[in-house]
C-alpha positions in Angstrom: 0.0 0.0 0.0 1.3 3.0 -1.3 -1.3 5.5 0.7 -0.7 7.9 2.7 -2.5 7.9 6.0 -5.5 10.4 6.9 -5.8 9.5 10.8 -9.1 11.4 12.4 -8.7 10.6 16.5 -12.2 11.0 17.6 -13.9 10.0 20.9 -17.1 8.0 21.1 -19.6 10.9 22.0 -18.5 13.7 20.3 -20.9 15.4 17.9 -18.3 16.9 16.6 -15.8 13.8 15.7 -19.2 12.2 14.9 -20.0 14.2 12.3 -16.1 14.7 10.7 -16.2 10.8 10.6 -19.5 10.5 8.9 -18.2 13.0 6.2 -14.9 11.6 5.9 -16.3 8.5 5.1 -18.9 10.0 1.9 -15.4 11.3 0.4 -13.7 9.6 -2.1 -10.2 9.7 -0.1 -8.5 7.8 -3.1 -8.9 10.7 -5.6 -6.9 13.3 -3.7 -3.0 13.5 -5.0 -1.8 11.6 -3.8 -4.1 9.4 -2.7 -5.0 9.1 1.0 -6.8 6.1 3.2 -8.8 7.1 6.2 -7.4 5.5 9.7 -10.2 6.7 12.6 -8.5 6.3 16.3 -10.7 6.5 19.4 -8.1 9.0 21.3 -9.3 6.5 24.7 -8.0 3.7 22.5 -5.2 1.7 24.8 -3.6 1.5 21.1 -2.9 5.5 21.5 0.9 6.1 23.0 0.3 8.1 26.0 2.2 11.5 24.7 -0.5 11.5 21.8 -3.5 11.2 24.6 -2.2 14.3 26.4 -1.4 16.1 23.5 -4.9 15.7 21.7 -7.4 14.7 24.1 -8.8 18.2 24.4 -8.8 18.7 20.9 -10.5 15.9 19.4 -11.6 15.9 16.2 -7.8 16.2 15.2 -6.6 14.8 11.6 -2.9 14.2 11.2 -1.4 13.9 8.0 0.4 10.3 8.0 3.2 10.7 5.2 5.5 8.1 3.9 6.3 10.0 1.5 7.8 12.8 3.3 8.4 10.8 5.8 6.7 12.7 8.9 3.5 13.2 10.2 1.6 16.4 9.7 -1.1 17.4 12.1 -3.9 19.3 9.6 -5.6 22.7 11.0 -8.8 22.8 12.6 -11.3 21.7 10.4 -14.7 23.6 10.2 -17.5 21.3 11.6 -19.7 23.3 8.7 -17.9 21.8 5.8 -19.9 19.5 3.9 -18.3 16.6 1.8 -17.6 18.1 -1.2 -15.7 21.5 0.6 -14.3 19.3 2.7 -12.6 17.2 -0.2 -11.3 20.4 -1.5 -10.1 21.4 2.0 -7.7 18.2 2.2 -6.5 18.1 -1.6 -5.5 22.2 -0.8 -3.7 20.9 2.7 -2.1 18.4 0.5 -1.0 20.6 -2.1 0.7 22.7 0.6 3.1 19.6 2.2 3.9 18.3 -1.0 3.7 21.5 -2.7 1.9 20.3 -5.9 0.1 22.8 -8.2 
């Protein structure tokens, strides 16, 4: 797999990561360049490392930017929770164009 990683932490109970999640998942991830795949993390998970929980678990929703391409991972700006599917599709491709600088 080739993908880079979208990873949404979320908490069960959150309208907000609720909704994110519901409209990450209508978007066609694998059309963005370069193509993304959607990893979604409960941030109470026992799978998150501890220094990730106290970073983000006031701040759930929170998207990083998983890139093996640049070899890094990229936490995304706040997202508006008014985006619908299709500006949020154009939201991501414009963060991606910014880290891999693409035109």
């Amino acid at each position: 797999m080739n993908s880079e990683v979208l990873i949404l932490y979320t908490r069960k109970g959150c309208c907000l990561c609720e909704t994110l999640e519901k409209r990450l998942s209508n978007i066609c991830l694998k059309n963005l360049n370069p193509e993304i795949v959607l990893s979604i993390i409960d941030i109470d998970s026992e799978i998150v490392p501890a220094h990730t929980y106290r970073k983000y678990t006031n701040e759930v929703p929170v998207l990083l930017l998983n890139s093996r391409k640049l070899l890094k991972e990229i936490e995304l700006p706040r997202v508006s929770p008014r985006l619908k599917e299709d500006m949020l599709s154009s939201w991501i491709q414009k963060n991606l164009n910014t880290f891999y600088q693409l035109d």
